[in-house]
C-alpha positions, 0 to 999 in steps of 0.5 A: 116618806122623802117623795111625799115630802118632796111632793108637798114642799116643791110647789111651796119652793117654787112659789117662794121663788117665783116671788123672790123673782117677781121682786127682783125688778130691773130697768127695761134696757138691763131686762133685755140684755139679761133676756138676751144673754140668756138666750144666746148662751144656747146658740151654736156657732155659725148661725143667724139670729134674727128678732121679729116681733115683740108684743107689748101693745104700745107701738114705742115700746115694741120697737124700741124692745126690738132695737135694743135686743138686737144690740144686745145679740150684735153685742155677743156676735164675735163671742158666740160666732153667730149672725144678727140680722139687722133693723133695715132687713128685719124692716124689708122682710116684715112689709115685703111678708105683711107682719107686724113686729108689735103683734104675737107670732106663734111658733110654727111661724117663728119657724117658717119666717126663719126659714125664708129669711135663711135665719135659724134662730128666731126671737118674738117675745111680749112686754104684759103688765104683772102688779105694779111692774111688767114682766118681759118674756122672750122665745127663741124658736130653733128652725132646725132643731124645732125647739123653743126655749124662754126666758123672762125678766121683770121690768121696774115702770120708771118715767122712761118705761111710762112714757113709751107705754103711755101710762100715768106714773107718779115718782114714789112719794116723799115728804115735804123737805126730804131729800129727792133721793134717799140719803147715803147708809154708811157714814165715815168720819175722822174725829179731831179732838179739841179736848187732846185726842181724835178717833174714828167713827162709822155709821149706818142710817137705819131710817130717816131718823135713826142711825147706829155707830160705832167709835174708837177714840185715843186721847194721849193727854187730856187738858180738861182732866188736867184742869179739873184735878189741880186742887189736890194734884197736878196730873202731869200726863192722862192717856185715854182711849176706848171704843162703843156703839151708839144709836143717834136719833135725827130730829125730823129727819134733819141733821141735828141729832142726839144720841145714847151709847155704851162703851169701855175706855181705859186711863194712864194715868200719871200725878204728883202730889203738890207738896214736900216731898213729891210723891209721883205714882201712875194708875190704870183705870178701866170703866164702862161708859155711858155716852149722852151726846149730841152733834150736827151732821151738817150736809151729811144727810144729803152730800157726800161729804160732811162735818160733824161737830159733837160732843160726848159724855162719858158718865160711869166710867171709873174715877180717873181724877179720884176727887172729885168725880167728873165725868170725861168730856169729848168734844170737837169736830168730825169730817168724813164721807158717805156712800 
């Protein structure tokens, strides 16, 4: 039974691989210096590499796979105590011999150039298209133990890519006023209260037009609050503080947003009555809140830095002034920084 399962989900498990790999694309010069770095962890030490020929039907291209795939070998020359042949002996060797470094070369004479040239491990490969991307394959032919092992890579066509294939490529589209580069995911802000405290305040872009945040806030003393309640009694002290998640819509993409959230906040509150005699006490009130609120992330969709005037609403929250209900205010300005 554990055979027949194995046999019926190995070729499924490969080919989710084989297409996990296909997407994990990488710029030419990080293909070849993974490429290479996979190659030479099966090198023995004390022995010549040399990088013949490299097929991709592009002249530019082949060459300049060869050139930097001998850096990358050169790179673990004193790691891996092996010898890299360079360009001008690989150059010599190639029209004194008449091959040709952009063209295939099977094994046999992978093995046979080595041997002339007293190299032991020989290395040819091929660039090939694959969908909207290139797939670099390389074989290292082993002179002495004649054996071939391989590696391959997925190459990303950029403008560097497409100019020494010579292909047309167009950058991906964006809409008209989008920044040219997608704009940071995390955002982090400190809040400065006008209403008496400040907070701190974390974003995630979910798109162009969404974000999801996340804030605490601590207000040791609430002038609005204070302000509010003067007509039956004057609150000599009202701490609050409390924390929620909001998700902000960005109108167009811009920088102009309102947004909608829940959350707990927590009131100390302090109050005598006005009159004879004066009668102090002291409440806690713990609510729910329900936050309506707008801003401007100014220059925090495309920059690094940004301010962020706000304000927020707290509705639901329980009666922190009694009478006569008013909902808290937060309002004031946030400075922080994207990544």
């Amino acid at each position: 039974m554990k055979k027949a399962l194995f046999a019926i989900c190995a070729p499924a498990l490969m080919a989710a691989f084989a297409a996990d790999t296909a997407h994990a694309q990488l710029r030419l010069s990080e293909a070849i210096q993974s490429s290479a770095a996979e190659l030479a962890a099966g090198f023995e030490r004390g022995y010549g590499v040399a990088v013949l020929a490299m097929s991709s039907g592009s002249a530019q291209m082949s060459d300049r796979i060869i050139s930097e795939m001998i850096v990358a070998f050169m790179g673990m020359q004193h790691a891996r105590g092996i010898t890299v042949a360079n360009r001008m002996q690989l150059n010599a060797f190639a029209a004194q011999l008449g091959f040709d470094t952009a063209g295939l070369i099977d094994d046999a004479a992978k093995r046979s150039l080595g041997s002339r040239m007293g190299i032991r491990y020989v290395v040819a490969g091929a660039l090939e298209p694959a969908g909207g991307f290139f797939r670099l394959t390389v074989h290292v032919a082993d002179a002495e133990a004649l054996a071939t092992r391989s590696a391959h890579a997925y190459v990303m066509i950029d403008s560097a890519v497409a100019s020494l294939m010579g292909i047309a490529w167009d950058p991906p589209h964006r809409e008209p006023g989008e920044p040219r580069y997608p704009p940071p995911a995390n955002w982090l802000s400190v809040d400065a209260d006008i209403t008496g405290g400040f907070g701190f305040r974390f974003g995630r872009d979910l798109s162009r037009l969404f974000s999801l945040n996340a804030s605490v806030f601590y207000t040791p003393f609430h002038y609005l609050a204070v302000l509010w309640n003067l007509g039956n009694y004057r609150t000599t002290s009202l701490a609050w503080m409390g924390a929620g998640a909001s998700i902000r819509f960005f109108a167009g993409g811009g920088p102009f947003y309102i947004g909608a959230g829940a959350g707990l906040s927590i009131g100390r509150e302090k109050k005598r009555e006005v009159g004879w005699p004066r009668v102090e006490e002291e409440e806690t009130h713990i609510g729910v809140d329900f936050v309506p609120s707008i801003g401007l992330r100014l220059g925090g969709r495309k920059r690094a830095f940004f301010a962020n005037p706000f304000v927020d609403v707290h509705i639901g929250n329980l009666d922190l002034t009694r009478n006569p209900r008013i909902p808290m205010m937060r309002f004031g300005v946030g400075l922080g920084g994207s990544w």
